[in-house]
MARROVEX-997359 format. One line per field, with one value per atom (N, C-alpha, C, CB): residue number from 1; atom name; x, y negated, z negated. Coordinates in nm, 3 decimals, padded with zeros to 5 digits. Glycine has a CB too. Layout:
residues N
resi = NUM:... $
name = CA:... $
X = X:... $
Y = Y:... $
Z = Z:... $
***
This chain:
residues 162
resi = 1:1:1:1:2:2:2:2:3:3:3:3:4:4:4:4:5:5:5:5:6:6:6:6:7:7:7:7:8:8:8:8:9:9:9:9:10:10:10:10:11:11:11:11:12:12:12:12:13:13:13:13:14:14:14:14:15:15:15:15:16:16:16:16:17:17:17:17:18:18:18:18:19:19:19:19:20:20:20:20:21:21:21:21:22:22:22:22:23:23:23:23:24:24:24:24:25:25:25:25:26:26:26:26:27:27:27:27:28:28:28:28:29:29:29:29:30:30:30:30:31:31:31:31:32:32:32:32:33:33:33:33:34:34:34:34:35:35:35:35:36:36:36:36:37:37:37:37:38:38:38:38:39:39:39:39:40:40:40:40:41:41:41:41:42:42:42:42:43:43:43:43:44:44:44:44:45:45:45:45:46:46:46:46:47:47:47:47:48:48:48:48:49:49:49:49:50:50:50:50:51:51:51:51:52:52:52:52:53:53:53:53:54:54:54:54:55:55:55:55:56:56:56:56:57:57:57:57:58:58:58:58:59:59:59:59:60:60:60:60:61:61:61:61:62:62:62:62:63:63:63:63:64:64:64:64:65:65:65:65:66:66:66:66:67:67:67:67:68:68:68:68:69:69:69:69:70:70:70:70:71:71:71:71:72:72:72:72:73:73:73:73:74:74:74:74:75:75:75:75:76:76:76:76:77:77:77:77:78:78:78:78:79:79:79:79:80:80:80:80:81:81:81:81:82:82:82:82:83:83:83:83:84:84:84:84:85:85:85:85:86:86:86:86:87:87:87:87:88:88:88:88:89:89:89:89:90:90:90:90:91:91:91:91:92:92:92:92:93:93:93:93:94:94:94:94:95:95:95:95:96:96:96:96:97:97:97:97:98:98:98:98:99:99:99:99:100:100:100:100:101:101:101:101:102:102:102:102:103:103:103:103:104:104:104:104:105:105:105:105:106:106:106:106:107:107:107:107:108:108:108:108:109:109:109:109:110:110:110:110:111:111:111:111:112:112:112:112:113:113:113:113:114:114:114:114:115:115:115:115:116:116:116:116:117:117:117:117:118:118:118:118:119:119:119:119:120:120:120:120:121:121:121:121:122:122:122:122:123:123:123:123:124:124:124:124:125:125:125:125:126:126:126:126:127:127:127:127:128:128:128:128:129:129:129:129:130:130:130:130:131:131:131:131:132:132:132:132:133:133:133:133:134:134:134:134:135:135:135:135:136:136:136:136:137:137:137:137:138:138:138:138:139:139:139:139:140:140:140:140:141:141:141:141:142:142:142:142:143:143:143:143:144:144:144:144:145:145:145:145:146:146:146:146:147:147:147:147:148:148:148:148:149:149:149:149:150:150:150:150:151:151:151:151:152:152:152:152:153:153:153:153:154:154:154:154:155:155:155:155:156:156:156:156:157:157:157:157:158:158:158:158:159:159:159:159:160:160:160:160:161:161:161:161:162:162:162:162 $
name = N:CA:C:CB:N:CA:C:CB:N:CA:C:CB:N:CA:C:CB:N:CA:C:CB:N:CA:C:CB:N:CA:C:CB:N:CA:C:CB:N:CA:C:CB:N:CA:C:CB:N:CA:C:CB:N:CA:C:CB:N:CA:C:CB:N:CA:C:CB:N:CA:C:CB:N:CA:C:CB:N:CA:C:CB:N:CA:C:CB:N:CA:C:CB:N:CA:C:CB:N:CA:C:CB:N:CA:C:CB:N:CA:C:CB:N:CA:C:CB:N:CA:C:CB:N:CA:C:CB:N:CA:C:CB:N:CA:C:CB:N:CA:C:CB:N:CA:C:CB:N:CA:C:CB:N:CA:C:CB:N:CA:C:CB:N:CA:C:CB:N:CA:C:CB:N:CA:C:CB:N:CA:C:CB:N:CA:C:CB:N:CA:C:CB:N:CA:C:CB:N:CA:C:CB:N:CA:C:CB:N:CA:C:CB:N:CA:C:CB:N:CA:C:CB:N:CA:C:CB:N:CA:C:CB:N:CA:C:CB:N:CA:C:CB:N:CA:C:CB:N:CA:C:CB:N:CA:C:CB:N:CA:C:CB:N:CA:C:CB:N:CA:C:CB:N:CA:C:CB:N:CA:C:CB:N:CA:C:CB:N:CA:C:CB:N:CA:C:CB:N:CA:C:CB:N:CA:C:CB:N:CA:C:CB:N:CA:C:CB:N:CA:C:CB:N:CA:C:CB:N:CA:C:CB:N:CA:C:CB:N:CA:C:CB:N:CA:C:CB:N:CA:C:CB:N:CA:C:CB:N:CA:C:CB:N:CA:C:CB:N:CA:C:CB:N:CA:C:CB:N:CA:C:CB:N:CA:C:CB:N:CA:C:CB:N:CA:C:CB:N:CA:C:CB:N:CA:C:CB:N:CA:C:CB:N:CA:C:CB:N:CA:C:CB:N:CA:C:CB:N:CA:C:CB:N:CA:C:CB:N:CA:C:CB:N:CA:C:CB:N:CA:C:CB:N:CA:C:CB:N:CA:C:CB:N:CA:C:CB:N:CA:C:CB:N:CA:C:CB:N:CA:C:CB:N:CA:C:CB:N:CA:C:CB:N:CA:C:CB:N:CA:C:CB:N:CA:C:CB:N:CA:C:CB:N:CA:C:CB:N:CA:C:CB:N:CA:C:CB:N:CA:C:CB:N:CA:C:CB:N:CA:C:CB:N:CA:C:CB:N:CA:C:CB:N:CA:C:CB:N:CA:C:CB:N:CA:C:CB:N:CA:C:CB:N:CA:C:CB:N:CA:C:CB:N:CA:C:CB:N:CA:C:CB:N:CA:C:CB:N:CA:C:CB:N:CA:C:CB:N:CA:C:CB:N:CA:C:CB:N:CA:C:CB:N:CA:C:CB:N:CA:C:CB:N:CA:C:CB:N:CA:C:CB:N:CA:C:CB:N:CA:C:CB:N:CA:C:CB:N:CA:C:CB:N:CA:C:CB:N:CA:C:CB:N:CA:C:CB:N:CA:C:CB:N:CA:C:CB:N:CA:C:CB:N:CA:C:CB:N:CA:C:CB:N:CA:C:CB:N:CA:C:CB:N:CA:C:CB:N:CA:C:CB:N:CA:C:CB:N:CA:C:CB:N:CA:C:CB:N:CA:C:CB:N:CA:C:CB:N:CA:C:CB:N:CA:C:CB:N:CA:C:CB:N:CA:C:CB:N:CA:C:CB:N:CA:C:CB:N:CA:C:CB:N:CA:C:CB:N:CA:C:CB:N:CA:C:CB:N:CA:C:CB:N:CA:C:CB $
X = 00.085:00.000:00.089:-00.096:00.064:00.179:00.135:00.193:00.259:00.243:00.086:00.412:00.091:-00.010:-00.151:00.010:-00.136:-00.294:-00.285:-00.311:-00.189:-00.197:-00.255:-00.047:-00.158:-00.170:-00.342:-00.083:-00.422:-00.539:-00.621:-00.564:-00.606:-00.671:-00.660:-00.622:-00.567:-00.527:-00.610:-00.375:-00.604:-00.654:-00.825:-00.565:-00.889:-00.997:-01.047:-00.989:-00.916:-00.961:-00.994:-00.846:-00.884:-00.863:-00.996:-00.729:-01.062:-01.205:-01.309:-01.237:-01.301:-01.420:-01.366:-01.466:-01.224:-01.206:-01.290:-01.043:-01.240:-01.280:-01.424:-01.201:-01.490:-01.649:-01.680:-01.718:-01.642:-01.689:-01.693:-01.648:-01.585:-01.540:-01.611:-01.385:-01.645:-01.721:-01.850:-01.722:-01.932:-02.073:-02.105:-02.085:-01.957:-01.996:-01.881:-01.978:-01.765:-01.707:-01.605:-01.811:-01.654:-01.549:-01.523:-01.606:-01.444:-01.384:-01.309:-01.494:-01.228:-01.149:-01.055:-01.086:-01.001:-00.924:-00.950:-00.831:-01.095:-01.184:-01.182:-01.347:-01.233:-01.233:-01.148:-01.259:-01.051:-00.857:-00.889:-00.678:-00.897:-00.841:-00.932:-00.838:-01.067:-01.107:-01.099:-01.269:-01.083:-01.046:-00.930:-01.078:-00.834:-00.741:-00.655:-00.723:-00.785:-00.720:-00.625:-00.779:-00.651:-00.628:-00.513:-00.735:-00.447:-00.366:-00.224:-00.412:-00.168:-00.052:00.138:-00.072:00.140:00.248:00.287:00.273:00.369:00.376:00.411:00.494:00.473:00.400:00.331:00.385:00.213:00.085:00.016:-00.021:00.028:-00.045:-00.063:00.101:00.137:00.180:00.114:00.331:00.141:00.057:-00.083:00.025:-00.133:-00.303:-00.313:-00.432:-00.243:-00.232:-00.178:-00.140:-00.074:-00.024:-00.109:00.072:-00.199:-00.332:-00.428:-00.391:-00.457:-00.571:-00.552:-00.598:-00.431:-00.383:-00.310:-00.286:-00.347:-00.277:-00.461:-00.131:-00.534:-00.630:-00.739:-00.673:-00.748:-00.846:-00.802:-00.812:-00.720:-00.708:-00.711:-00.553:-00.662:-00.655:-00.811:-00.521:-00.930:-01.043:-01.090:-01.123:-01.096:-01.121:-01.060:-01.169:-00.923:-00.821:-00.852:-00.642:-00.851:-00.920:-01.025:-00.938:-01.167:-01.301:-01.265:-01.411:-01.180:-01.195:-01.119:-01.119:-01.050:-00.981:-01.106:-00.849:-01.174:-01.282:-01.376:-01.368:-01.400:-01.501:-01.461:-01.515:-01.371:-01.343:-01.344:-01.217:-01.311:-01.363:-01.465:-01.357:-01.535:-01.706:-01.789:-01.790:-01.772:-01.854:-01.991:-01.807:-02.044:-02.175:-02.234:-02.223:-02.194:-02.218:-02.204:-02.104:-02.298:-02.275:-02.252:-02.343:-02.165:-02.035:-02.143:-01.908:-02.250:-02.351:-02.398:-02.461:-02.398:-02.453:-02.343:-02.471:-02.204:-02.141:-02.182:-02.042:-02.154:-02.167:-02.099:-02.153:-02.065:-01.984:-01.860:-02.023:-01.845:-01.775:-01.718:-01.831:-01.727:-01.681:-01.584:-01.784:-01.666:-01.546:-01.463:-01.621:-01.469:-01.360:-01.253:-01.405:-01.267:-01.213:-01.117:-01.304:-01.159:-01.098:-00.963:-01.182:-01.055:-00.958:-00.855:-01.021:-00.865:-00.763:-00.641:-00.807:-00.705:-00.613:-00.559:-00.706:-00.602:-00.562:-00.451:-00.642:-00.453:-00.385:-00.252:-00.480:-00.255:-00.150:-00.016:-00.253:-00.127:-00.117:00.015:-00.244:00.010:00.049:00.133:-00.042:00.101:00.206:00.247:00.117:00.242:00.341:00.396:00.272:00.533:00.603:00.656:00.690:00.655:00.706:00.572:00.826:00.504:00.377:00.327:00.265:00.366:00.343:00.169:00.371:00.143:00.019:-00.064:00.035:-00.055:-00.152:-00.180:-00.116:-00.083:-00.160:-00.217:-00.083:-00.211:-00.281:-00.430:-00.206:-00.466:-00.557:-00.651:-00.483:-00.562:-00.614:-00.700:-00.506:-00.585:-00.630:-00.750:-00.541:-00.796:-00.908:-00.996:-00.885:-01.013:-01.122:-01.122:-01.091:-01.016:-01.076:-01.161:-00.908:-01.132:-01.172:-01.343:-01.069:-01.389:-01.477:-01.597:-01.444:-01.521:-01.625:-01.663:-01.586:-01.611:-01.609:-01.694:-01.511:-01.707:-01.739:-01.845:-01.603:-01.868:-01.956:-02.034:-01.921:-02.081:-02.208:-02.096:-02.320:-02.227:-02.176:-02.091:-02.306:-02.134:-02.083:-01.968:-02.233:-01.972:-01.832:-01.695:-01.820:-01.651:-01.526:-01.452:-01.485:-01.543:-01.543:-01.513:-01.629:-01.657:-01.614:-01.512:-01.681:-01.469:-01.333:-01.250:-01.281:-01.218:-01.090:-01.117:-01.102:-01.222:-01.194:-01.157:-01.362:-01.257:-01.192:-01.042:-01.248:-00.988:-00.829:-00.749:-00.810:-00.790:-00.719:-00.687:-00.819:-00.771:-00.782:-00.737:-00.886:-00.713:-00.623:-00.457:-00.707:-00.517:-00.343:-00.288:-00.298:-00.329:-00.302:-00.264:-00.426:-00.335:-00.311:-00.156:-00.458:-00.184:-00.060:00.079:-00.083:00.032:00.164:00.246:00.156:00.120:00.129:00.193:00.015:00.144:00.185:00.287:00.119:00.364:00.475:00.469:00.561:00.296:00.315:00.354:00.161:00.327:00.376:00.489:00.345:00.507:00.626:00.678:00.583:00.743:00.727:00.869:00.654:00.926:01.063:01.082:01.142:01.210:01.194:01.152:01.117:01.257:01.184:00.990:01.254:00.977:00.845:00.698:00.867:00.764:00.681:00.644:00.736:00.674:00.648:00.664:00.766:00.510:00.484:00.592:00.278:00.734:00.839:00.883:00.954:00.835:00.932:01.073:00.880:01.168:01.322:01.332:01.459:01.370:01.360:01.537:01.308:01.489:01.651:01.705:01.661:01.852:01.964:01.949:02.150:01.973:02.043:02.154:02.046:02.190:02.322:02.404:02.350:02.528:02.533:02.645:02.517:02.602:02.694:02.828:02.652:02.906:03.025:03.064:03.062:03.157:03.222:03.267:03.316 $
Y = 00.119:00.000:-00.124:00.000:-00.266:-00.326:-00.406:-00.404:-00.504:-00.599:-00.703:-00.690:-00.742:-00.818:-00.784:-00.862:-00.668:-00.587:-00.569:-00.391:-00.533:-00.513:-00.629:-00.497:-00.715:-00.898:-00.949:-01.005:-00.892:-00.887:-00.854:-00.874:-00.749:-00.638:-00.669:-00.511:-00.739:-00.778:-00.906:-00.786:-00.987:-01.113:-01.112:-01.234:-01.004:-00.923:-00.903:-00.840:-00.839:-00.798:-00.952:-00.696:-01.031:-01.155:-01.196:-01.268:-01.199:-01.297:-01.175:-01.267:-01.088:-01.016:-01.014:-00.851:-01.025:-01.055:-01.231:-01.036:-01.298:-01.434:-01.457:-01.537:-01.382:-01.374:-01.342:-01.288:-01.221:-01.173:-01.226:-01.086:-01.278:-01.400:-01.488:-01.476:-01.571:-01.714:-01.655:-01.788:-01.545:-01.487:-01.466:-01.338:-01.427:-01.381:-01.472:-01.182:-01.522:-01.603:-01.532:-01.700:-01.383:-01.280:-01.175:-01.226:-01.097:-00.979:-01.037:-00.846:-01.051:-01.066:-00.952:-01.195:-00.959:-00.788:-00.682:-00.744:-00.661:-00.547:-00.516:-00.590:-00.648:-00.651:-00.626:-00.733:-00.657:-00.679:-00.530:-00.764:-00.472:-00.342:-00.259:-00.285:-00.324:-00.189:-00.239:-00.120:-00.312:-00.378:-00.376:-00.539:-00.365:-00.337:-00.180:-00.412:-00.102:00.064:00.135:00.137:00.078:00.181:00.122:00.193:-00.023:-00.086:-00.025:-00.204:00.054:00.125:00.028:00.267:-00.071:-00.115:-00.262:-00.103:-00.251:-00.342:-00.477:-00.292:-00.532:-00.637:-00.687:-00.652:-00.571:-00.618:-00.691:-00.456:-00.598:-00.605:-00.804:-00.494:-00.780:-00.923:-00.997:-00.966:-01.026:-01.126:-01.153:-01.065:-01.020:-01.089:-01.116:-01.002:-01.045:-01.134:-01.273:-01.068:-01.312:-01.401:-01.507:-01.392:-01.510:-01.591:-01.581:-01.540:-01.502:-01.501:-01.591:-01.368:-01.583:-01.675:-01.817:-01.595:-01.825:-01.953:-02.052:-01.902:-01.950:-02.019:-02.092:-01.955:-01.966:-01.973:-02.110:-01.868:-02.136:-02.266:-02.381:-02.269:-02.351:-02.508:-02.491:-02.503:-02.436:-02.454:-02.626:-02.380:-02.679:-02.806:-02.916:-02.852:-02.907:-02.974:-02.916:-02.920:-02.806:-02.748:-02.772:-02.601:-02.803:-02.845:-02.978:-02.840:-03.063:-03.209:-03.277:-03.276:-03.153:-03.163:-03.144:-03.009:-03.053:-02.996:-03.084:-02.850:-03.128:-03.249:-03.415:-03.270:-03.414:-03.514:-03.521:-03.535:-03.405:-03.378:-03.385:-03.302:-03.295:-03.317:-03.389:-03.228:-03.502:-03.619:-03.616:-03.746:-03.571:-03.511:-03.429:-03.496:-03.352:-03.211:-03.226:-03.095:-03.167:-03.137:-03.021:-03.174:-03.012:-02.902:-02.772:-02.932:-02.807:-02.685:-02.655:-02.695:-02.683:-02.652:-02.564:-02.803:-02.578:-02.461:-02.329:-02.457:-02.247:-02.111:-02.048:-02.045:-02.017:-01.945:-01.898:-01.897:-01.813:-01.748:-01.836:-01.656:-01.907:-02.024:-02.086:-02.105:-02.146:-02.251:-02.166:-02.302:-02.035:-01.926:-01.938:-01.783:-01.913:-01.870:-02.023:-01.808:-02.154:-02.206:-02.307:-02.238:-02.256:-02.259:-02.164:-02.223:-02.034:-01.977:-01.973:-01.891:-02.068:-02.129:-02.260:-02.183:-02.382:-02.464:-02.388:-02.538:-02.301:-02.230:-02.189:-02.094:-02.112:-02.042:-02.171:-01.906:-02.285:-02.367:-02.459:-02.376:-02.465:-02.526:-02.455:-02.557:-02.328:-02.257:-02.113:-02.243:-02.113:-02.001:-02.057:-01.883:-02.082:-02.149:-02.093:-02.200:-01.956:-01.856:-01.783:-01.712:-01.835:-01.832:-01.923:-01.800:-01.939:-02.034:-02.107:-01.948:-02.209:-02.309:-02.195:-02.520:-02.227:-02.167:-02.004:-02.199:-01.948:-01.804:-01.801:-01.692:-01.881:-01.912:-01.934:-02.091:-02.045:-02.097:-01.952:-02.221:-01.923:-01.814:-01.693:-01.763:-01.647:-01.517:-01.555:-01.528:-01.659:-01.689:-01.731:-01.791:-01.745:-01.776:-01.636:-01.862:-01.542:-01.401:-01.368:-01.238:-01.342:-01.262:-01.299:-01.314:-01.482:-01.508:-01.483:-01.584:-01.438:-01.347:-01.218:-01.330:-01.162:-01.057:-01.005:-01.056:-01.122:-01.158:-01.302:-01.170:-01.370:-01.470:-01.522:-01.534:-01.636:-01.674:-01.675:-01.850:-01.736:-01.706:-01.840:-01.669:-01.964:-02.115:-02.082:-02.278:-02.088:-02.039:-02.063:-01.910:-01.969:-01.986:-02.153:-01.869:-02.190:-02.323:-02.406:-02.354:-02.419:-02.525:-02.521:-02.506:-02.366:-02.341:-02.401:-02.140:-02.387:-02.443:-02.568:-02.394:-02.657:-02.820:-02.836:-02.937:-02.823:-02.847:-02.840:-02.770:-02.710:-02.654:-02.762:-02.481:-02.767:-02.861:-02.978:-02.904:-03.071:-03.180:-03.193:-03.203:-03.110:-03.120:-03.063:-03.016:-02.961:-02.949:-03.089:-02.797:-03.151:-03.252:-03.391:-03.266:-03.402:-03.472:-03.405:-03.453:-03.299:-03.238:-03.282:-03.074:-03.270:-03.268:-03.421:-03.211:-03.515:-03.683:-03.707:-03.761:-03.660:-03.665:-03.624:-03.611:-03.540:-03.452:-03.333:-03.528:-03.341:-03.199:-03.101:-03.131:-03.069:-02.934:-02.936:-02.876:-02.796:-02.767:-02.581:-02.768:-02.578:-02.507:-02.484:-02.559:-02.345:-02.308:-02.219:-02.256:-02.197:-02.119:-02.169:-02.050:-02.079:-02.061:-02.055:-01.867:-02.180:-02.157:-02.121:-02.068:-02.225:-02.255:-02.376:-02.246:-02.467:-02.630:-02.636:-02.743:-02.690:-02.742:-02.864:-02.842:-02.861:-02.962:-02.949:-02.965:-02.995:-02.948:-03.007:-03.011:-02.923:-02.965:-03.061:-02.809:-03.171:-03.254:-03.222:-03.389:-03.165:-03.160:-03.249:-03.076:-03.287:-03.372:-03.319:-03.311:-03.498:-03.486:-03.462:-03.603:-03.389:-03.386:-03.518:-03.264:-03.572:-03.651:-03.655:-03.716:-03.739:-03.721:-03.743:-03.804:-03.654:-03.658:-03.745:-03.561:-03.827:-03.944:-03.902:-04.020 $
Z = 00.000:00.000:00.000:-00.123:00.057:00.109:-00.039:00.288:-00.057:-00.154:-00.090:-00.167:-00.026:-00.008:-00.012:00.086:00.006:-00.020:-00.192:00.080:-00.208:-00.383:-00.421:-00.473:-00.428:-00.459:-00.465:-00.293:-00.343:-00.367:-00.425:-00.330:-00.429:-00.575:-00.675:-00.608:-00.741:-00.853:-00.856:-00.866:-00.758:-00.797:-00.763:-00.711:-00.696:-00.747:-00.846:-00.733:-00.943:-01.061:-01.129:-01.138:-01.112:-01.201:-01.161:-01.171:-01.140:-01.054:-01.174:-00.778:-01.130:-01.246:-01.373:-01.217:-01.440:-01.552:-01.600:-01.557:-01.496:-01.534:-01.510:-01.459:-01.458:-01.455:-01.562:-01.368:-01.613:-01.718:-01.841:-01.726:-01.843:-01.988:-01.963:-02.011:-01.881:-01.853:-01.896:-01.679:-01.836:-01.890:-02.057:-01.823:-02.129:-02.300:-02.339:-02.367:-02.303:-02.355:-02.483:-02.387:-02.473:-02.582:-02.523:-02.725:-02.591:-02.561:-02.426:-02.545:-02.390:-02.287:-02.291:-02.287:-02.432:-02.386:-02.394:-02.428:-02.431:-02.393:-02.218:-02.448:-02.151:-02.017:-01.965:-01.971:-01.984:-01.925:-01.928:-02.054:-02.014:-02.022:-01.924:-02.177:-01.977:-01.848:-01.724:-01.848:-01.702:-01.515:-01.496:-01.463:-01.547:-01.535:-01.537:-01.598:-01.605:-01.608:-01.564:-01.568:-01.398:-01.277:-01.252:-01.144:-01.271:-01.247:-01.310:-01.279:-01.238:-01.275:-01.263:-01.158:-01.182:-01.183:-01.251:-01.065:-01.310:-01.438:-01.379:-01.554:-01.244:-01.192:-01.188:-01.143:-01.079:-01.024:-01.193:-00.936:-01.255:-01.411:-01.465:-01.555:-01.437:-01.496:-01.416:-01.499:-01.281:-01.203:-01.286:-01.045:-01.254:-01.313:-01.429:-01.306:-01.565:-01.688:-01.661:-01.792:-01.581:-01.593:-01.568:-01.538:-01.451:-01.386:-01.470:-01.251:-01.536:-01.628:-01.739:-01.680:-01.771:-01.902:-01.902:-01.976:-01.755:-01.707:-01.662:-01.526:-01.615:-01.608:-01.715:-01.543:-01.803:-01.943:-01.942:-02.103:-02.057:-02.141:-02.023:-02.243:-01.912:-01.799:-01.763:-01.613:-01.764:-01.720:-01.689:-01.820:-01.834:-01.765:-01.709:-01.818:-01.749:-01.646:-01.469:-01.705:-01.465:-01.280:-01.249:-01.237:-01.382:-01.348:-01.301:-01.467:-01.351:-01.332:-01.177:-01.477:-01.190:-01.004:-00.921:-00.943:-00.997:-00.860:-00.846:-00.877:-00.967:-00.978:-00.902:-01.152:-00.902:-00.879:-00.689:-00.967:-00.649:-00.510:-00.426:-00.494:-00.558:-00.494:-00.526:-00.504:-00.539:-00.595:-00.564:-00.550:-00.414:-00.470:-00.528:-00.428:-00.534:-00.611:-00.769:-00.560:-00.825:-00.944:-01.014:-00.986:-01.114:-01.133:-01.147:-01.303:-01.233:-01.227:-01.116:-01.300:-01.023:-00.862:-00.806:-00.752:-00.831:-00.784:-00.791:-00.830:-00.718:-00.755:-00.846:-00.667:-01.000:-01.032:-01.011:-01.031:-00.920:-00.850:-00.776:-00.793:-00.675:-00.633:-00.724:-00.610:-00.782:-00.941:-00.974:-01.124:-01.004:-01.040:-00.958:-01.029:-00.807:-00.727:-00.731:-00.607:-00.688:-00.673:-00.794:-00.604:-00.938:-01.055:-01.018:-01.196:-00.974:-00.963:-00.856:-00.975:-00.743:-00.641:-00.748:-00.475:-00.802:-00.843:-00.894:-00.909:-00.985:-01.092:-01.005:-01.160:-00.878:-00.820:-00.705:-00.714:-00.679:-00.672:-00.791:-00.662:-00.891:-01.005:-01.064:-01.085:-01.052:-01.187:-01.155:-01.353:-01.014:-00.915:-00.818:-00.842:-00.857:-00.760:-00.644:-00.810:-00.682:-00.546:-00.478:-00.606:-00.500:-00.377:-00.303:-00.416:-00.178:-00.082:-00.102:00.071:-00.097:-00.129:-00.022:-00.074:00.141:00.214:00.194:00.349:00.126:00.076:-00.034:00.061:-00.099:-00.268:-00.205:-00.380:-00.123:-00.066:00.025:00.022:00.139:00.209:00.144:00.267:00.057:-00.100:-00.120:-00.279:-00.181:-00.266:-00.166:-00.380:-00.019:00.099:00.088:00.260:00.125:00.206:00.035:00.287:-00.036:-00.160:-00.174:-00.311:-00.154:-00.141:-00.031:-00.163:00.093:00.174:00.145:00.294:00.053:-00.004:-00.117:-00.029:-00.198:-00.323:-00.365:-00.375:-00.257:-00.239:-00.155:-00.256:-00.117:00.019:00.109:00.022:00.217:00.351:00.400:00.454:00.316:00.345:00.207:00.324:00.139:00.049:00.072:00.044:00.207:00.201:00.247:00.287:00.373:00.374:00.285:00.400:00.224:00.066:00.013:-00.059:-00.036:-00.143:-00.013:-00.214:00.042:00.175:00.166:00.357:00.182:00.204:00.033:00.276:-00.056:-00.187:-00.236:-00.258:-00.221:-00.223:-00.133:-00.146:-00.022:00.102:00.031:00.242:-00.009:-00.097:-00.224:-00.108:-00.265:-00.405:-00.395:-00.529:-00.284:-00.262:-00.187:-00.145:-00.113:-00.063:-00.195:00.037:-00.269:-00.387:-00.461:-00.486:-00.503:-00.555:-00.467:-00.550:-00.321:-00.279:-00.287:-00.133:-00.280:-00.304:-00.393:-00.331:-00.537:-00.677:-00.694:-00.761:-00.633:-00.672:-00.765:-00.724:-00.777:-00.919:-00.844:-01.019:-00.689:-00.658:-00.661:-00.549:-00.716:-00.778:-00.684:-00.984:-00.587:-00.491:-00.493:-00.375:-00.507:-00.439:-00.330:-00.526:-00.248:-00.189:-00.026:-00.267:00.042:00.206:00.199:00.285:00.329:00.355:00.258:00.429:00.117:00.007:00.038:-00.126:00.116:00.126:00.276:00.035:00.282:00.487:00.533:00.526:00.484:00.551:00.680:00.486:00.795:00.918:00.880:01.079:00.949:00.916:01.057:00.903:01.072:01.136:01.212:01.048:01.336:01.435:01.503:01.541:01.406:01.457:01.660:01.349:01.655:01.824:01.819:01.920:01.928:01.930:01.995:02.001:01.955:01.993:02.087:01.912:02.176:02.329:02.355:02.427:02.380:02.400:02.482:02.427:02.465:02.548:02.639:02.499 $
***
């Protein structure tokens, strides 16, 4: 199974862990554990603990990005799942630096055709678009690495021999 299909699954799971907590607001490591069962490699594991525990406590710091986007919309009019999805792009966005922005973004569109409406993935994409775009203004992104940051390398002329 390739890393990138894993990567999904995991952040699958992270989406029904974080459903589930948002619905009772307890037991989270009741949930972890059973959504996580099957999850045998101590990576994949870390990733989604790592997102899960990076998202919880930032909830309303990511509500207020999202909010601040959709100025018509009101935050209860989202879909659930939606707000999840795209806290957890903000999140991969912010505090995974070795995951390129447009697969953070992409992940959480495909997962939402999967897992949500049919206008969905759209929204999460202009929303994400727009805050990653802010981030990149601000300087919070914080990105290492080959082909983590949309910079074209700008090519020297050569210059003409006399």
């Amino acid at each position: 199974m390739s890393k990138v299909f894993k990567r999904r699954l995991i952040r699958e799971k992270v989406l029904q862990v974080l459903y589930a907590y948002e619905m009772n607001n307890d037991n989270l490591q009741s949930q972890i554990d059973e959504i996580f069962s099957n999850v045998d490699e101590d990576n994949d594991k870390q990733f989604g603990l790592t997102l899960i525990y990076k998202v919880i406590p930032n909830r309303d710091k990511f509500d207020e990005l999202i909010k601040n986007k959709v100025n018509n919309w009101e935050m209860d009019r989202i879909a659930l799942i939606d707000k999840i999805l795209i806290r957890m792009g903000i999140c991969e966005l912010l505090f995974f630096e070795d995951i390129p922005p447009k697969v953070s973004i992409n992940e959480v569109i495909e997962i939402s055709k999967k897992f949500s409406t049919a206008g969905s993935a759209k929204f999460i994409n202009g929303v994400l678009d727009a805050i990653l775009n802010d981030f990149k203004k601000s300087g919070e992104l914080k990105k290492t690495g080959r082909g983590l940051v949309d910079e074209t390398i700008s090519k020297k002329t050569p210059k003409k021999s006399e």
